[in-house]
C-alpha positions, 0 to 999 in steps of 0.5 A: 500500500502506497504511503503518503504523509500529510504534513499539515498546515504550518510546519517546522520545514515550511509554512505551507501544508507538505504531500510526502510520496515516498517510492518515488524514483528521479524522472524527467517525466516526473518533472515535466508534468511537476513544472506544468502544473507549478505553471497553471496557478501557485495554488497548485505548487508552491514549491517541490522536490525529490529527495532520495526516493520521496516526493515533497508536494508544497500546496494548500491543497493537499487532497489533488496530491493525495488522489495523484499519488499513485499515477506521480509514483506509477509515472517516475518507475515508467509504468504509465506514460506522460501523456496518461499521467497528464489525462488523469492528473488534469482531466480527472483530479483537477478537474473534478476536484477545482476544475476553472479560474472561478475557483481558483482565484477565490481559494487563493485570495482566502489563502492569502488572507489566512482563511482555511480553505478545505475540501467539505464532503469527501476527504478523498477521491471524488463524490461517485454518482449514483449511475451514469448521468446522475449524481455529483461526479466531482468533489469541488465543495470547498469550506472557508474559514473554520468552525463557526461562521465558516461559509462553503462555496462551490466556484462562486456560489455559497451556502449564502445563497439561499435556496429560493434565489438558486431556483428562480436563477436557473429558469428564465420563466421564473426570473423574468416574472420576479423581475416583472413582479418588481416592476423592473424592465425587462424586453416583452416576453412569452412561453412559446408551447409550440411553433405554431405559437409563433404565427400567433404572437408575430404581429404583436412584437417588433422585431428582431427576436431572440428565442431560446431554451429557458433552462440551459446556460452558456448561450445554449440554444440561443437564436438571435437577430430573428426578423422573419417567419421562417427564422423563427420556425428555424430558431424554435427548432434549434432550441428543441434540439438543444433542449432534446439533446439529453434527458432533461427536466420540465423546467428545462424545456420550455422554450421562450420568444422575446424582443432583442434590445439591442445586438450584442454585436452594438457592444451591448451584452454587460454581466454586472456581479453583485457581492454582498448586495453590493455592485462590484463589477461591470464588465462588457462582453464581446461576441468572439471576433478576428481581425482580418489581415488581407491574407488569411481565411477567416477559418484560419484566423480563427485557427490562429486565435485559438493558439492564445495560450488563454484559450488553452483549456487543458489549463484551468487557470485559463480565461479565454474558450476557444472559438468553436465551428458550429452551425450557428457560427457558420449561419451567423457568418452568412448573414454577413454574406461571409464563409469560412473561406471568405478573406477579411481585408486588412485591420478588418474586424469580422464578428463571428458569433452572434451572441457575446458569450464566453463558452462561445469565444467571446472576450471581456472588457471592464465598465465597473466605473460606467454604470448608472445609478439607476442600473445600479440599483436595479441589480442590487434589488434584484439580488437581494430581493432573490436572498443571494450572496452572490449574483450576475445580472445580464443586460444589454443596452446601448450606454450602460452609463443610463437608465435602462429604457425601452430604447436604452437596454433591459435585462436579460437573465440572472445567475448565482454561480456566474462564471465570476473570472470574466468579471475579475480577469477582463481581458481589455482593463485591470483585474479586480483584486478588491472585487475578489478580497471583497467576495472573501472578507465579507462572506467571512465576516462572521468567522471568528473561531478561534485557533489554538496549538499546543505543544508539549505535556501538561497537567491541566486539562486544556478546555479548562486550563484556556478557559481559566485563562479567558481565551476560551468562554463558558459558552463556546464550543470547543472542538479538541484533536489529541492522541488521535481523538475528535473531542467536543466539549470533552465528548469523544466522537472519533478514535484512531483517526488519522492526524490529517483527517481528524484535524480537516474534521474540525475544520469544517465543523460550523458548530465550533467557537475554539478548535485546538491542536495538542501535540505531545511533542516536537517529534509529532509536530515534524511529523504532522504539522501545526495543523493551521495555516494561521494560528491565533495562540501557539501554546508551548510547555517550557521544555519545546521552549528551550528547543532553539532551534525550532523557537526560532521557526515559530518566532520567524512564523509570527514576525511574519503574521502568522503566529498571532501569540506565543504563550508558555503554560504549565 
């Protein structure tokens, strides 16, 4: 049986959690697939190396390296290829247990701001769905913080959001009738139960219509700048066929027709993210485009596009899609009296999608600082009339700096787990750091557990020691990891657990006001880890005082912030 050591949390080698591999031999492959992904994010690698036949992982998540164990050791004897390890590593750990750049930016913003960040349902591997096609087939529930007032998120959704707002989110019906019960704009609008409901409803609307699915994302079935009778027939049945395409639910499968505001080839497609009840973000999303160069083939500009290495989605750190061939691009481009083969003239820009969704190529621009007051205000009342944390807004208009009128713009539709790397990471403007550390500390804002270690033998009882001591209150409750037992509230609960386990357990237990760590000695502590990436109070006998060598580890530990104290006891 493989054996891999977690060495938790702060440590006496590093500051960071270390993944020990033993029976790992030198390769050149090993080291290839080791800087590929040290060169996706920092918050894969922060550091590693080989030292006689073990392999150190430095990361703050430890759970990827555990579950790659086998394949890391399996690819350093030759036994499996670069290109297996690399599929299984990205395409099966990584992905289902991280999978893009809406959660890697926030687990290392709360990192950098001495927040836990740890898995929340399963310890290892991934959730198992119950047959195929059903049931969760990734682990990427993460907890932030510790104990009480911790929050889990799941990319930028949390359990913040409440239930109602997720369901009235993921069906348009439901979300342009709470829009419409507000009494804020919306372009008008209609369920359309057949295609025969479009020669009824024609004259009624002005043209151009959009129809799409009411249930799918990502501009999944989505049909635009519909002026004719028999585009719309076309567009109803590219959306049945979208909506057909998989077993489905019946919310999924409605099919709606509404008045286009205006084109998001006008420039007009915004996603605004409202964090906290609060807008913090505008940006601009542009339709997927090539700029010709008097030479190639639209076709082979699209080619070329796709090289940018932010198109890249082997990379889950990657903030662009590739511009994919479809029909509807192709359809697009004949509306334009363009082909694949057509040659653009030089410094011409040739939009290529109708419709400025990122899953469909396209690109962003930051507005945060253009918005109106009064669109402003409009997606603030939305969110929190919806009881979100979290929540995009999609709208088109023509001047996002006015109102939204029936010539201006309206909105389109809602969402609470927006894919938020296009609002932090535009490609045309400034990242949006604040954004980002804002989302962290205001979901967090309640999460004040505090975080005790101890190191060494006492007589007292602890709990009873800390509370005589006023770092523990009557009331709180108290969560206690030692000889390899959960303890709450002086209640065993788990015997012979895993260090690693046992601490990750208390972690996510939202019911704790203290977590403490005790240690018998130095000896467990090189072996296990201080537990915590930050820690409030770092308790410690006067015999690990007297230990130069490692005193001064955890004096260099608080000089930089993340030791707050250091107290002897008895």
């Amino acid at each position: 049986m493989q054996h891999i050591q977690t060495v938790q949390g702060l440590n006496l080698q590093s500051p960071t959690t270390q993944i020990k591999i033993s029976n790992i031999q030198e390769s050149k492959d090993l080291s290839t697939i080791l800087n590929l992904i040290q060169g996706f994010h920092p918050i894969f690698i922060e550091d590693y190396k080989l030292e006689a036949t073990t392999l150190t992982i430095s990361s703050k998540l430890p759970g990827i390296w555990r579950d790659c164990a086998k394949t890391l050791r399996q690819l350093s004897h030759s036994e499996i290829s670069l290109q297996e390890a690399q599929d299984y590593i990205l395409d099966t750990v990584i992905k289902q247990k991280v999978k893009s750049m809406s959660t890697i930016p926030i687990l290392h913003k709360a990192q950098e701001l001495g927040y836990e960040t740890t898995l929340t349902i399963s310890d290892e591997g991934i959730i198992p769905g119950v047959s195929k096609g059903f049931g969760y087939t990734w682990n990427r529930y993460y907890t932030l913080g510790c104990g009480k007032g911790s929050e889990i998120t799941c990319s930028i959704s949390s359990t913040k959001d409440s239930t109602f707002g997720m369901k009235v989110q993921r069906d348009k019906w439901s979300t342009n009738k709470i829009i419409e019960r507000m009494g804020l704009p919306l372009p008008k609008w209609e369920i359309l139960s057949s295609k025969k409901d479009i020669d009824k409803i024609w004259d009624k609307y002005e043209k151009p219509l959009v129809i799409k699915p009411t249930g799918l994302t990502g501009g999944s079935g989505v049909v635009v700048g519909i002026d004719t009778k028999e585009k719309a027939y076309s567009a109803f049945d590219y959306a049945l066929k979208q909506v057909e395409a998989k077993s489905r639910s019946a919310w999924q499968k409605k099919i709606m027709i509404q008045e286009q505001v205006d084109g998001p080839e006008d420039g007009s497609d915004y996603r605004l993210l409202v964090i906290g009840g609060k807008l913090q973000v505008c940006t601009k999303r542009i339709p997927a485009f090539v700029i010709g160069n008097g030479k190639s083939s639209i076709k082979e500009l699209i080619d070329e596009a796709n090289k940018d290495p932010r198109r890249n989605t082997s990379d889950p750190s990657h903030i662009l899609k590739p511009i994919i061939f479809d029909e509807p691009l192709t359809t697009f481009l004949n509306k334009q009296d363009l082909t694949l083969e057509s040659i653009p003239s030089k410094d011409k820009q040739i939009y290529v999608r109708g419709v400025a969704s990122m899953s469909r190529g396209g690109i962003t621009e930051d507005f945060t600082n253009k918005v109106s007051p009064e669109i402003k205000i409009i997606v603030e009342s939305i969110a929190s009339t919806m009881h979100v944390f979290t929540l995009g807004v999609d709208i088109m208009c023509k001047d996002v700096s006015k109102p939204l009128t029936k010539d201006n713009g309206a909105i389109l539709e809602v969402n609470t787990m927006p894919e938020s790397y296009l609002n932090f990471f535009p490609v045309i403007g400034d990242i949006q750091t604040e954004a980002l550390t804002y989302y962290v500390q205001t979901l967090l804002k309640d999460n004040h557990t505090k975080r005790y270690v101890i190191i060494g033998q006492s007589t007292n009882d602890i709990p009873t020691l800390l509370r005589k001591m006023k770092h523990i209150d009557e009331q709180d409750n108290v969560g206690v990891y030692r000889d390899n037992k959960i303890l709450i509230n002086n209640c065993e609960f788990s015997d012979n657990i895993e260090t690693w386990k046992a601490i990750e357990a208390l972690k996510i237990n939202a019911a704790l006001d203290t977590i403490i760590l005790q240690y018998r000695d130095l000896d467990e502590v090189r072996e296990h880890g201080l537990g915590f990436d930050q820690i409030d109070t770092l308790f410690i006998t006067k015999e690990i005082k007297s230990n130069k060598k490692e005193m001064k580890i955890f004096k260099k530990y608080k000089r930089k912030g993340y030791i707050k104290l250091i107290k002897t006891i008895q």
